[in-house]
PDB file of the backbone (N, CA, C, O) and the ligand in Angstrom, with CONECT records:
HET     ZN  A 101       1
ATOM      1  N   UNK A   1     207.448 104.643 -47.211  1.00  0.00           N
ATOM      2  CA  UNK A   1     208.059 104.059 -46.021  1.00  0.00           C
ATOM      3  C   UNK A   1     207.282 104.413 -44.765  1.00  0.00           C
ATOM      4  O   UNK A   1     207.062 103.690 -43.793  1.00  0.00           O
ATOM      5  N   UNK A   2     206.986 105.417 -44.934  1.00  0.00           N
ATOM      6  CA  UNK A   2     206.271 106.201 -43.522  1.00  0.00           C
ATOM      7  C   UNK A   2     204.914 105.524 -43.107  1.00  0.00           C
ATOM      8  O   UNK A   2     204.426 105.561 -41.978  1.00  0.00           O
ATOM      9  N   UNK A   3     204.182 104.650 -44.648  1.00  0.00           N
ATOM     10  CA  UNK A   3     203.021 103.784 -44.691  1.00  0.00           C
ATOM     11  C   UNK A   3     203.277 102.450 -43.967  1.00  0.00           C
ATOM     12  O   UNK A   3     202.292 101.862 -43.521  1.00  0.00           O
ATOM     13  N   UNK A   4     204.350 101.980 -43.825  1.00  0.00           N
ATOM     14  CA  UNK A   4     205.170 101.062 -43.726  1.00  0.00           C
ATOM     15  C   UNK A   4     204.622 100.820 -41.856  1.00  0.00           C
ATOM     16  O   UNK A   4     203.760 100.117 -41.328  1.00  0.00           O
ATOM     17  N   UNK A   5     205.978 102.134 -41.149  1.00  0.00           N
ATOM     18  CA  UNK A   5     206.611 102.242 -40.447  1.00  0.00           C
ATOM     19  C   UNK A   5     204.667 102.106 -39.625  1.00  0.00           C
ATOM     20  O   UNK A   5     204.145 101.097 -39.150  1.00  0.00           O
ATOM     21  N   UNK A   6     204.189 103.236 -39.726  1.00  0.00           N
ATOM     22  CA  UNK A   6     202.959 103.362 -39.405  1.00  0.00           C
ATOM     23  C   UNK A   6     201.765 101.850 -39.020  1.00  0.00           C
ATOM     24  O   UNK A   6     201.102 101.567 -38.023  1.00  0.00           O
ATOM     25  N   UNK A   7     201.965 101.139 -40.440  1.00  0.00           N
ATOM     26  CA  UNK A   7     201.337  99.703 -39.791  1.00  0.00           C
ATOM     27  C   UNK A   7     201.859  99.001 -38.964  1.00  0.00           C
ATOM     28  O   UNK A   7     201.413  98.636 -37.877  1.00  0.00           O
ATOM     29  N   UNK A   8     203.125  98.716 -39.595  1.00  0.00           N
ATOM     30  CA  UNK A   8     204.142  98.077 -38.130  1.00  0.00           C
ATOM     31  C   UNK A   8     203.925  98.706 -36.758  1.00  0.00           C
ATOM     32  O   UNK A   8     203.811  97.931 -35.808  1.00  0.00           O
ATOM     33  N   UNK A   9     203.863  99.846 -36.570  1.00  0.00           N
ATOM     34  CA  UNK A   9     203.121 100.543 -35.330  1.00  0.00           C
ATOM     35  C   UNK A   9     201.704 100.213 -34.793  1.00  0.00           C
ATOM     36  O   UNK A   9     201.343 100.090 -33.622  1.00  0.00           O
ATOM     37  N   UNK A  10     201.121 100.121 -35.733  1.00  0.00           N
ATOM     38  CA  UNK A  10     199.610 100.173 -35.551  1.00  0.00           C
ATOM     39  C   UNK A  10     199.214  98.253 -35.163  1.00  0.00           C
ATOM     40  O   UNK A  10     198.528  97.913 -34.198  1.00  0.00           O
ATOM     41  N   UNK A  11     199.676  97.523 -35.907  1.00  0.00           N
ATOM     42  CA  UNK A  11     200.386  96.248 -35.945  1.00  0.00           C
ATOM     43  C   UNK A  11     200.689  95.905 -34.303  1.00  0.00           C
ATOM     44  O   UNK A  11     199.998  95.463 -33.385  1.00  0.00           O
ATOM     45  N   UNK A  12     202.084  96.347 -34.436  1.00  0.00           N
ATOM     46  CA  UNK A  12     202.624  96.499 -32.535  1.00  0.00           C
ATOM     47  C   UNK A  12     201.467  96.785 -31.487  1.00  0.00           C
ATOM     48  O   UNK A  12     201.746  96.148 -30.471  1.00  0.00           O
ATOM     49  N   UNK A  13     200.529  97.340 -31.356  1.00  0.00           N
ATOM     50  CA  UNK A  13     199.462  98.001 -30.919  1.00  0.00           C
ATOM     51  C   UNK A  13     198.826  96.705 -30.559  1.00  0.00           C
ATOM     52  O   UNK A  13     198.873  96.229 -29.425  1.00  0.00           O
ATOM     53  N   UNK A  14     198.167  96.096 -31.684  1.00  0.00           N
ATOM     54  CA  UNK A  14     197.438  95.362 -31.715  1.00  0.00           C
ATOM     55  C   UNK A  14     197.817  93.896 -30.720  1.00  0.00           C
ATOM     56  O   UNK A  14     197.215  93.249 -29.864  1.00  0.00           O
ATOM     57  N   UNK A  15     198.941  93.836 -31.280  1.00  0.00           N
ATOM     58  CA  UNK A  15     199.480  92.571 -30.779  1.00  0.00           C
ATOM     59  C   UNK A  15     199.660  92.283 -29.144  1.00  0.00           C
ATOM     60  O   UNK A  15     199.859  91.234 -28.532  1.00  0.00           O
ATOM     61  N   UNK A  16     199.551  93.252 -28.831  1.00  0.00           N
ATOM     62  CA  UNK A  16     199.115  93.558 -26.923  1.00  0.00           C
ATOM     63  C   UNK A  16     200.501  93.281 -26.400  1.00  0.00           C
ATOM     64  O   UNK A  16     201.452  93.177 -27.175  1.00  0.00           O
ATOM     65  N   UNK A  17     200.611  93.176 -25.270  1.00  0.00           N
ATOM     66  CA  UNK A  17     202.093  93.216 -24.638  1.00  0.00           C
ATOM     67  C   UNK A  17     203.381  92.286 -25.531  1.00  0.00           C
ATOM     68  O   UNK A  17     204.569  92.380 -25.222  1.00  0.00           O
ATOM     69  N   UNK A  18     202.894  91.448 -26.610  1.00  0.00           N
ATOM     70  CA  UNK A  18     204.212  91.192 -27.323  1.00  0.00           C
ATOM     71  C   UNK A  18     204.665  91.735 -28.363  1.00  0.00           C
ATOM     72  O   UNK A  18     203.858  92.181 -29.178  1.00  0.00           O
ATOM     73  N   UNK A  19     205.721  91.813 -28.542  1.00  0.00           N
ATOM     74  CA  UNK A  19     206.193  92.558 -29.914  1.00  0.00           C
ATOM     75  C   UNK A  19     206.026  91.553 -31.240  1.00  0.00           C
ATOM     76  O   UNK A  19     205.630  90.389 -31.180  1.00  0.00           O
ATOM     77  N   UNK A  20     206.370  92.179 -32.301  1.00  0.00           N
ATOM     78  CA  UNK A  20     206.074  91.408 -33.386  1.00  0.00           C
ATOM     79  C   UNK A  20     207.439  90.233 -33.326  1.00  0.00           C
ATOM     80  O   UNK A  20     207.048  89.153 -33.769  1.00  0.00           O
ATOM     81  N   UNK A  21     208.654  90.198 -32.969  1.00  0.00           N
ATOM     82  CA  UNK A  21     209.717  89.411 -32.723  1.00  0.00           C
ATOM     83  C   UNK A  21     209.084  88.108 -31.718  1.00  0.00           C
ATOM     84  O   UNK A  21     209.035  86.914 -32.011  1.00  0.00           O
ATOM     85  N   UNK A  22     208.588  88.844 -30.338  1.00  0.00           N
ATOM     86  CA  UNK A  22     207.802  87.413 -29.722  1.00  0.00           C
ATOM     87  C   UNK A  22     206.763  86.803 -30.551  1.00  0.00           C
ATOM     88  O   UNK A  22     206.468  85.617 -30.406  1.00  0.00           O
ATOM     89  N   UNK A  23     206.288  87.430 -31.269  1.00  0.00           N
ATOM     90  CA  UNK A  23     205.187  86.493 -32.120  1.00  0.00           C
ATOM     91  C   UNK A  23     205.598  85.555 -32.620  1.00  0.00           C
ATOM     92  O   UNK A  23     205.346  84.371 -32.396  1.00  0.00           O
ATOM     93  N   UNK A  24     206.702  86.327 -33.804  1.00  0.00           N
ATOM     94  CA  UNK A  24     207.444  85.079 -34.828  1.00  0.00           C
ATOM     95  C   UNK A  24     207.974  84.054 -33.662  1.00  0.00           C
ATOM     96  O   UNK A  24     207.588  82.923 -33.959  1.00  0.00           O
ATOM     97  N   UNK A  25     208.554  84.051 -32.716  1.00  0.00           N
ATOM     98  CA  UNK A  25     209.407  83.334 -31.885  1.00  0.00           C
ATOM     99  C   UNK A  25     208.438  82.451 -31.616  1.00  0.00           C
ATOM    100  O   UNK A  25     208.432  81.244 -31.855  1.00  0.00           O
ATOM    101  N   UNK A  26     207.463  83.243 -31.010  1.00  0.00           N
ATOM    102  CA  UNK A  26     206.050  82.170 -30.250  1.00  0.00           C
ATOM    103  C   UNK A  26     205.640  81.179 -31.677  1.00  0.00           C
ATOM    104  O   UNK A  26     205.605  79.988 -31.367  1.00  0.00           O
ATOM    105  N   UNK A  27     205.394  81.384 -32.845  1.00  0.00           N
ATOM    106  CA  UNK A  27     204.486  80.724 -34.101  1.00  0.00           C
ATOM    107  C   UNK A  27     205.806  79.674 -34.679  1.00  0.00           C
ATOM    108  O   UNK A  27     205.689  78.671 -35.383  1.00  0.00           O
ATOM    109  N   UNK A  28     207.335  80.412 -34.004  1.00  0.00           N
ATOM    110  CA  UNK A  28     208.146  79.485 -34.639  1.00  0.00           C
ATOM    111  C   UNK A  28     208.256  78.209 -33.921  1.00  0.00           C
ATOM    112  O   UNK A  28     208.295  77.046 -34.321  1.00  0.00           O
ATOM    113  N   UNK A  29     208.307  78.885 -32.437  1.00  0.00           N
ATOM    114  CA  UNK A  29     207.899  77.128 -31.012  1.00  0.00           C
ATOM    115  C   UNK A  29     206.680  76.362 -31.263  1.00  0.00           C
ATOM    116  O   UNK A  29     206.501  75.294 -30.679  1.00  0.00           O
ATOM    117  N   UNK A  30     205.636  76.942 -32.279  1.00  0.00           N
ATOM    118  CA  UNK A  30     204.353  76.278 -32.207  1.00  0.00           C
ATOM    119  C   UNK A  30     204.439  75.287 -33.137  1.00  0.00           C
ATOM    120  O   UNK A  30     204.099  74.129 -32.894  1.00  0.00           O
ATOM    121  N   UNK A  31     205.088  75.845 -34.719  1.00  0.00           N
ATOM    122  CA  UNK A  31     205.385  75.230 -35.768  1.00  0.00           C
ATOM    123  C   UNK A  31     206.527  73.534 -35.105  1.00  0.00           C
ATOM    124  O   UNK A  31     206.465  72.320 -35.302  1.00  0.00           O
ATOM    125  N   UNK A  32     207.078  74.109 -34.614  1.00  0.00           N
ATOM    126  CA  UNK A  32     207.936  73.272 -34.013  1.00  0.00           C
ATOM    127  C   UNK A  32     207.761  71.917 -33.093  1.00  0.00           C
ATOM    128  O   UNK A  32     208.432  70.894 -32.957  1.00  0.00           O
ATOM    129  N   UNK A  33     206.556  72.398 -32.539  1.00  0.00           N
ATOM    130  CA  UNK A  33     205.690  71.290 -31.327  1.00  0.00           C
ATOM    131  C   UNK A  33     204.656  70.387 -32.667  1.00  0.00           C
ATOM    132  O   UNK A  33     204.400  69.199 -32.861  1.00  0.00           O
ATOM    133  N   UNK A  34     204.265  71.749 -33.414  1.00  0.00           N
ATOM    134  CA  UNK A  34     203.152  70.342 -34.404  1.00  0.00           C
ATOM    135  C   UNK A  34     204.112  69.288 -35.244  1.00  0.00           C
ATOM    136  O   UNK A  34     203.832  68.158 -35.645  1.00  0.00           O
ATOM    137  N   UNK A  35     205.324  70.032 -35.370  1.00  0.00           N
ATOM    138  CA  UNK A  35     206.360  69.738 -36.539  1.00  0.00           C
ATOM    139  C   UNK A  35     206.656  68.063 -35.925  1.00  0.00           C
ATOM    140  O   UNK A  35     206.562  67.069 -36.645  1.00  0.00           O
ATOM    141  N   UNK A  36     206.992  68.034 -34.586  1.00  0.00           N
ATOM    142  CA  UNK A  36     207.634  66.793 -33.274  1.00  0.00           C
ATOM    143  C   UNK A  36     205.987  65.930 -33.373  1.00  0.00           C
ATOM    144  O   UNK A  36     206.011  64.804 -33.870  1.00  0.00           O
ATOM    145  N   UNK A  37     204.551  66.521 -32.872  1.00  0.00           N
ATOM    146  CA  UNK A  37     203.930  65.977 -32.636  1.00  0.00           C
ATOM    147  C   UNK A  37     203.283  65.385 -34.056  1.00  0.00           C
ATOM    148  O   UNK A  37     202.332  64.618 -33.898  1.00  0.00           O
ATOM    149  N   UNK A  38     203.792  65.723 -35.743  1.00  0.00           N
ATOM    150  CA  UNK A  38     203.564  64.882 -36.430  1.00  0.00           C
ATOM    151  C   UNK A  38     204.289  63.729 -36.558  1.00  0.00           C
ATOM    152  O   UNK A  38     203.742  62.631 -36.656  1.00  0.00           O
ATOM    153  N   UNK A  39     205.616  63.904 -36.568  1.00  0.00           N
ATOM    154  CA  UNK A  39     206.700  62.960 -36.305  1.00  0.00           C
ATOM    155  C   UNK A  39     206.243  61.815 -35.280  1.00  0.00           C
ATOM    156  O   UNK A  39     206.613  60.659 -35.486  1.00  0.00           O
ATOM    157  N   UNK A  40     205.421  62.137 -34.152  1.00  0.00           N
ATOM    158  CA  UNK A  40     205.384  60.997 -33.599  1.00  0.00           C
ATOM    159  C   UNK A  40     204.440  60.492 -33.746  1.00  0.00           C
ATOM    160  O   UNK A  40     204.330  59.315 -33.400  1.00  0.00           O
ATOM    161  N   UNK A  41     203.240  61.275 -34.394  1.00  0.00           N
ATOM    162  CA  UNK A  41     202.251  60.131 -35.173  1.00  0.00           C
ATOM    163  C   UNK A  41     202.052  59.463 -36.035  1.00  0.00           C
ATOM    164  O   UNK A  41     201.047  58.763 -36.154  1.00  0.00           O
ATOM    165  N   UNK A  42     203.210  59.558 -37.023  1.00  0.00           N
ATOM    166  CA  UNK A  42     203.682  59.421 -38.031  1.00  0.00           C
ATOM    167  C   UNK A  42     204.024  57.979 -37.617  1.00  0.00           C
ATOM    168  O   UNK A  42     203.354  57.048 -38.066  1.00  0.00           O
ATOM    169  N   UNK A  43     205.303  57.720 -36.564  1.00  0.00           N
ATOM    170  CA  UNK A  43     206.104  56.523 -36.027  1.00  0.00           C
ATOM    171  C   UNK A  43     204.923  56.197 -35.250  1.00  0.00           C
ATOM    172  O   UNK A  43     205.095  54.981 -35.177  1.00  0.00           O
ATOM    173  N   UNK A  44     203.811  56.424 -34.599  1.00  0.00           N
ATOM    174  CA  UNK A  44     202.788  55.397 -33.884  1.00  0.00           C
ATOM    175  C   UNK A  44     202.236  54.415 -35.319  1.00  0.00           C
ATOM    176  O   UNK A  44     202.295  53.208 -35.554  1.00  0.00           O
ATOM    177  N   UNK A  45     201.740  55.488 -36.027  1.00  0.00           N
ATOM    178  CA  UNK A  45     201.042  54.892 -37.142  1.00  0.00           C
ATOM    179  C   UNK A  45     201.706  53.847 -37.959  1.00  0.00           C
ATOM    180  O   UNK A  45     201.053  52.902 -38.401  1.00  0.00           O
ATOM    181  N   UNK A  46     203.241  54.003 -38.225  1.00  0.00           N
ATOM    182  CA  UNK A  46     204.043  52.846 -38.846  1.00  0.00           C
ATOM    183  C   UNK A  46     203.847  51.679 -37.819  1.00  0.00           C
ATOM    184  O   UNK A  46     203.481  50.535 -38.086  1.00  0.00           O
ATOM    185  N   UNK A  47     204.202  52.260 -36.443  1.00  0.00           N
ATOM    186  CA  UNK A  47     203.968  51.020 -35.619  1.00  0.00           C
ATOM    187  C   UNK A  47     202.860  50.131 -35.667  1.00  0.00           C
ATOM    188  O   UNK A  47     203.014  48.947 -35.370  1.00  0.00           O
ATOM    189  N   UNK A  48     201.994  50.490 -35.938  1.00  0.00           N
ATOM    190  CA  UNK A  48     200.383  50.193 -35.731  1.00  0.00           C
ATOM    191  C   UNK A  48     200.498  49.495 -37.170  1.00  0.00           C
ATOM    192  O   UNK A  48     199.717  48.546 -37.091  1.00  0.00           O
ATOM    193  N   UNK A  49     201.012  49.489 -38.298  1.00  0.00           N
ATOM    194  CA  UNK A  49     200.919  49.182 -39.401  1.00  0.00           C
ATOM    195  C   UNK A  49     201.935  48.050 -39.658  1.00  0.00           C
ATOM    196  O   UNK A  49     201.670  47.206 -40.514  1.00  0.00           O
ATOM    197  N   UNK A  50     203.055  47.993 -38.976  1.00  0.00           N
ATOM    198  CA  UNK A  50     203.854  47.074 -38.779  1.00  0.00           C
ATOM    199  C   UNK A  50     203.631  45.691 -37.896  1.00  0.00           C
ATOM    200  O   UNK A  50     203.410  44.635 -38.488  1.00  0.00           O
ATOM    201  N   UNK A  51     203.692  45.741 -36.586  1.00  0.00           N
ATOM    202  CA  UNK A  51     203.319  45.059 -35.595  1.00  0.00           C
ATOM    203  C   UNK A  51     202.133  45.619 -34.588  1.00  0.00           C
ATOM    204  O   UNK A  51     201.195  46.402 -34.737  1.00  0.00           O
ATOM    205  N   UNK A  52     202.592  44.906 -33.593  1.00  0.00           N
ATOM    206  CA  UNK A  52     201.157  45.264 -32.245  1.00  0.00           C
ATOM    207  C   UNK A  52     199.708  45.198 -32.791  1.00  0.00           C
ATOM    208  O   UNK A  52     198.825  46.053 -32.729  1.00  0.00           O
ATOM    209  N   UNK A  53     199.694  43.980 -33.335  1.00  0.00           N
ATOM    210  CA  UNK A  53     197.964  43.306 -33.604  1.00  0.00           C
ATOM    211  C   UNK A  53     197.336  42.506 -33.122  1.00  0.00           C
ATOM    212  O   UNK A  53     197.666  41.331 -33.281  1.00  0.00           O
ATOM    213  N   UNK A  54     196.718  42.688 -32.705  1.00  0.00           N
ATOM    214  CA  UNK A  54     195.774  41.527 -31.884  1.00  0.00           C
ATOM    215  C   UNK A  54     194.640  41.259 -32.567  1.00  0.00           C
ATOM    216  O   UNK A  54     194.126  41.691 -33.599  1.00  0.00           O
ATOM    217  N   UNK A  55     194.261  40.128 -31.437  1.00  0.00           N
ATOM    218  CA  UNK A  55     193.286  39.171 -32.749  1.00  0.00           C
ATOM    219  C   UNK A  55     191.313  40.211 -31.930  1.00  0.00           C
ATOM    220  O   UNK A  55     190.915  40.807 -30.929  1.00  0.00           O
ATOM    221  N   UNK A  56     190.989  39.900 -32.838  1.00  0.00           N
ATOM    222  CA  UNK A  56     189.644  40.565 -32.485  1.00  0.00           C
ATOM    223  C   UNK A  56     188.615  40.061 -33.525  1.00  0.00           C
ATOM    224  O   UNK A  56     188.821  39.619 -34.655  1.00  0.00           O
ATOM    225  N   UNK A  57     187.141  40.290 -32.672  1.00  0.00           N
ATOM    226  CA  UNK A  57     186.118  39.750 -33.173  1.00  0.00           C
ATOM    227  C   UNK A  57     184.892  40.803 -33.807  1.00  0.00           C
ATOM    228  O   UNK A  57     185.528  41.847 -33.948  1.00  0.00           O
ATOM    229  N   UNK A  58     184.040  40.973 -34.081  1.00  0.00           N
ATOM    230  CA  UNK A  58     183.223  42.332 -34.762  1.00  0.00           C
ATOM    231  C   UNK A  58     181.924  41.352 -34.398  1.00  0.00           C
ATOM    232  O   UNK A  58     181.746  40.241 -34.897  1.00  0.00           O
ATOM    233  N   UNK A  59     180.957  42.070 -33.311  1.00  0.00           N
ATOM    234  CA  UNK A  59     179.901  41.491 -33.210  1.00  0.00           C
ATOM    235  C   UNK A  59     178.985  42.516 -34.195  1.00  0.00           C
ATOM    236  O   UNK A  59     178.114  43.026 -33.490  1.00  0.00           O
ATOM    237  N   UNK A  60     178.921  42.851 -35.197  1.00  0.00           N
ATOM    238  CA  UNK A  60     178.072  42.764 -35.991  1.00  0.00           C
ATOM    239  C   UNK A  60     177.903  42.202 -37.483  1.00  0.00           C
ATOM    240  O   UNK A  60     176.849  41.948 -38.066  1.00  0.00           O
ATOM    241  N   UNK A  61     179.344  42.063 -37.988  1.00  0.00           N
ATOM    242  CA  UNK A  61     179.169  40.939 -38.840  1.00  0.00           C
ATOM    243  C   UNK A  61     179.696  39.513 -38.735  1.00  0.00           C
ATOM    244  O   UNK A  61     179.491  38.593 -39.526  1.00  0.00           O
ATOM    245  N   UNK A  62     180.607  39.496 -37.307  1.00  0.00           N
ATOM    246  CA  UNK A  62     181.003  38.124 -37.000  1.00  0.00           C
ATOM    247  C   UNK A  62     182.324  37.838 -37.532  1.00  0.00           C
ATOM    248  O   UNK A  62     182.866  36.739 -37.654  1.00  0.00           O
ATOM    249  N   UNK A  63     182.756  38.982 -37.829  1.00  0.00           N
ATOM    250  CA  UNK A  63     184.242  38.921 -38.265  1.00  0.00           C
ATOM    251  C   UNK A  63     185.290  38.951 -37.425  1.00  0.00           C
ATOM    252  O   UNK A  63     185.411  39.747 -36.494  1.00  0.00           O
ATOM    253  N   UNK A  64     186.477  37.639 -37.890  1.00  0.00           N
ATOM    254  CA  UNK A  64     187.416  37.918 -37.086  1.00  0.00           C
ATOM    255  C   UNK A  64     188.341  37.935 -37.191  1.00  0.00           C
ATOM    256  O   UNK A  64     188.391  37.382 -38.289  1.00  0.00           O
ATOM    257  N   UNK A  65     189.483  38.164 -36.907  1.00  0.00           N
ATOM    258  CA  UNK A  65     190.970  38.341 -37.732  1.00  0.00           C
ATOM    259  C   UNK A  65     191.807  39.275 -36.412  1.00  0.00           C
ATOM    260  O   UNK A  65     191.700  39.425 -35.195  1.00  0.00           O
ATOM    261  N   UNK A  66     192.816  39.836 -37.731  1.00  0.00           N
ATOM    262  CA  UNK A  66     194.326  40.743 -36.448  1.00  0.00           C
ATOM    263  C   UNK A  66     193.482  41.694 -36.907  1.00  0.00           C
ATOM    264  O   UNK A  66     192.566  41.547 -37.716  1.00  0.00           O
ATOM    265  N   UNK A  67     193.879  42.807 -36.278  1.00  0.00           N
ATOM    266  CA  UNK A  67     193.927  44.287 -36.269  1.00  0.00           C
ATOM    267  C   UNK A  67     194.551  45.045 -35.507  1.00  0.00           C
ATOM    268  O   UNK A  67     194.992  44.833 -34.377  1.00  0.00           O
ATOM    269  N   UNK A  68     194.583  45.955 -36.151  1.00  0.00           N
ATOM    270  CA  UNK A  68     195.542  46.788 -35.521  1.00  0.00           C
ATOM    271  C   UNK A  68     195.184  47.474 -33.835  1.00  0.00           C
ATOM    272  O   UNK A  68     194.097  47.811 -33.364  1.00  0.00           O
ATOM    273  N   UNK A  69     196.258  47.496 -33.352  1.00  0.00           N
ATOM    274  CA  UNK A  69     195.517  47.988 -31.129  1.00  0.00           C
ATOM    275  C   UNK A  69     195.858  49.399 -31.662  1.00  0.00           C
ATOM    276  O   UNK A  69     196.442  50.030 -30.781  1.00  0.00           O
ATOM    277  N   UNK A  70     195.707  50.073 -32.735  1.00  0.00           N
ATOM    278  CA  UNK A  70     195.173  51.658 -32.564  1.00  0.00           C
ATOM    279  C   UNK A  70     193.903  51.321 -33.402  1.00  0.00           C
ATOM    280  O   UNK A  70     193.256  52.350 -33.595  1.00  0.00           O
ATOM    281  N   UNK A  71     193.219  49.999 -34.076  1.00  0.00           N
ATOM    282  CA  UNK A  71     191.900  50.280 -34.559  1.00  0.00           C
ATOM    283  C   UNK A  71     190.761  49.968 -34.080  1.00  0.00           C
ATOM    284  O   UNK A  71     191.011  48.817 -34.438  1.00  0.00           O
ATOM    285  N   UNK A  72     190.052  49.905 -33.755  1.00  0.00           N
ATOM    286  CA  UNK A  72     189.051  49.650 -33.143  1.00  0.00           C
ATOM    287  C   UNK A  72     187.850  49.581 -33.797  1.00  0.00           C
ATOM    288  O   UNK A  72     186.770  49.497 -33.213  1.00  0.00           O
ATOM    289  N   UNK A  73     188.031  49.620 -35.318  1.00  0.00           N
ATOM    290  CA  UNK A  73     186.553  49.377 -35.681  1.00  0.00           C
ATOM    291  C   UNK A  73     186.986  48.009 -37.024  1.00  0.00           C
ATOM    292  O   UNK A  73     188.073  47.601 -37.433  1.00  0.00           O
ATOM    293  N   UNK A  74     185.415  47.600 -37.409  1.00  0.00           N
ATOM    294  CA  UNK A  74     185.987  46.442 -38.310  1.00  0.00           C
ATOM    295  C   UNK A  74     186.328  46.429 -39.692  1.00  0.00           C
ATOM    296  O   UNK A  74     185.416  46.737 -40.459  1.00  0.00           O
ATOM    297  N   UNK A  75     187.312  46.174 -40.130  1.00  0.00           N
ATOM    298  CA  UNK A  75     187.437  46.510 -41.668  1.00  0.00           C
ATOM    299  C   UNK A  75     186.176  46.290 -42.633  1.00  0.00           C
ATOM    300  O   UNK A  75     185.890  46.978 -43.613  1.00  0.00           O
ATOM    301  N   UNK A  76     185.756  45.608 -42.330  1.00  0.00           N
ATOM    302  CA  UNK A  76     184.002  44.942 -42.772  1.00  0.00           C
ATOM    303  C   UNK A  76     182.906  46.015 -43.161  1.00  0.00           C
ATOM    304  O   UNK A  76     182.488  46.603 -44.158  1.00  0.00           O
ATOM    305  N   UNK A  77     182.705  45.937 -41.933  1.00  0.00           N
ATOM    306  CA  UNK A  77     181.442  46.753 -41.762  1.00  0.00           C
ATOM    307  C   UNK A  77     181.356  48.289 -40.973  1.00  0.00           C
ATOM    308  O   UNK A  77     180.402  49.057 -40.849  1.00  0.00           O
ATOM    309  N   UNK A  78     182.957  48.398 -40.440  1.00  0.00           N
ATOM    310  CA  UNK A  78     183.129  49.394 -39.720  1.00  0.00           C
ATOM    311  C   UNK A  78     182.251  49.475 -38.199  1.00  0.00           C
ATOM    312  O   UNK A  78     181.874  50.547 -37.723  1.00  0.00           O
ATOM    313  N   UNK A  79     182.042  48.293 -37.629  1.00  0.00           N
ATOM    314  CA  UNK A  79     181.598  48.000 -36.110  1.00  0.00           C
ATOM    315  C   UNK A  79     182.091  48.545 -35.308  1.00  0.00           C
ATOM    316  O   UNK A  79     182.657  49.458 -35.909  1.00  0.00           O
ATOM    317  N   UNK A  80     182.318  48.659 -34.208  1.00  0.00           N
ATOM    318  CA  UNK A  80     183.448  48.183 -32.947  1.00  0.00           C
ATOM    319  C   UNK A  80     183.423  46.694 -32.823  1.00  0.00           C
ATOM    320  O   UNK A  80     182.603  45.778 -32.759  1.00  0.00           O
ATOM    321  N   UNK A  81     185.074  46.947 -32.820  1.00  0.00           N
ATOM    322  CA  UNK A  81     185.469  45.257 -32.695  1.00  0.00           C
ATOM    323  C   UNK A  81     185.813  44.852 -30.777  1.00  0.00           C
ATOM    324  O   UNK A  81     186.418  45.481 -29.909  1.00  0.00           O
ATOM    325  N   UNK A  82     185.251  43.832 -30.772  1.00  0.00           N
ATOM    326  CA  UNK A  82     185.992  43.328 -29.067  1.00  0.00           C
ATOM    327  C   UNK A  82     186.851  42.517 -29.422  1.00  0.00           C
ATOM    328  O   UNK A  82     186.666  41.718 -30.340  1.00  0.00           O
ATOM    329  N   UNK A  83     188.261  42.630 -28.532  1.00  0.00           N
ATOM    330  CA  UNK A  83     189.546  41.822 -29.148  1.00  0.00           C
ATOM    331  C   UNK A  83     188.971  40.695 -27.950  1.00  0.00           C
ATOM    332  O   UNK A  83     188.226  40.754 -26.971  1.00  0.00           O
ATOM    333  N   UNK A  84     189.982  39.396 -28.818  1.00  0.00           N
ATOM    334  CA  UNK A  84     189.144  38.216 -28.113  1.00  0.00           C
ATOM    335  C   UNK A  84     191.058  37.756 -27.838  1.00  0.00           C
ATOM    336  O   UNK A  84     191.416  36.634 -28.196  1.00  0.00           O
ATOM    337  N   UNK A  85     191.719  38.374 -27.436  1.00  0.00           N
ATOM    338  CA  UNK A  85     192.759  38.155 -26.843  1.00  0.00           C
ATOM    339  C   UNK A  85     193.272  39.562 -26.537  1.00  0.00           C
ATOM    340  O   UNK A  85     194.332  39.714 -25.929  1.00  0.00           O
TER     341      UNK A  85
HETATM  342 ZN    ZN A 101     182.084  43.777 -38.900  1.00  0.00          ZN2+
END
């Protein structure tokens, strides 16, 4: 136990003015922000996969069609596409 008590000390030390409780607290708000900010890329990406397509052109193989307004390159050839609306 005394091996224990000792790292947890040595531990505390390290961790500079926060305790090991603000850590978990701090890594649990962090988990929490990536946790929200997958969620909403998650719902952009359905969006993007669902609706909001515009029509666009690929000046390097001359391709043209919808695509998606989060893609920007051409399914083709992988260009940059210029949307022609
Ligand atoms: Zn192309």
């Amino acid at each position: 136990m005394d091996l224990i008590q000792d790292f947890l000390s040595k531990l505390d030390h390290y961790m500079g003015p926060f305790t090991i409780k603000q850590w978990g607290l701090g890594l649990l708000a962090i988990g929490f922000a990536l946790q929200i900010y997958t969620e909403i890329r998650r719902k952009l990406e359905a969006n993007a996969a669902t609706g909001s397509t515009s029509h666009a052109k690929c000046l390097g193989c001359g391709w043209r069609g919808k695509i998606s307004k989060f893609h920007r390159t051409c399914p083709k050839c992988g260009n940059i596409v210029t949307r022609t609306r």
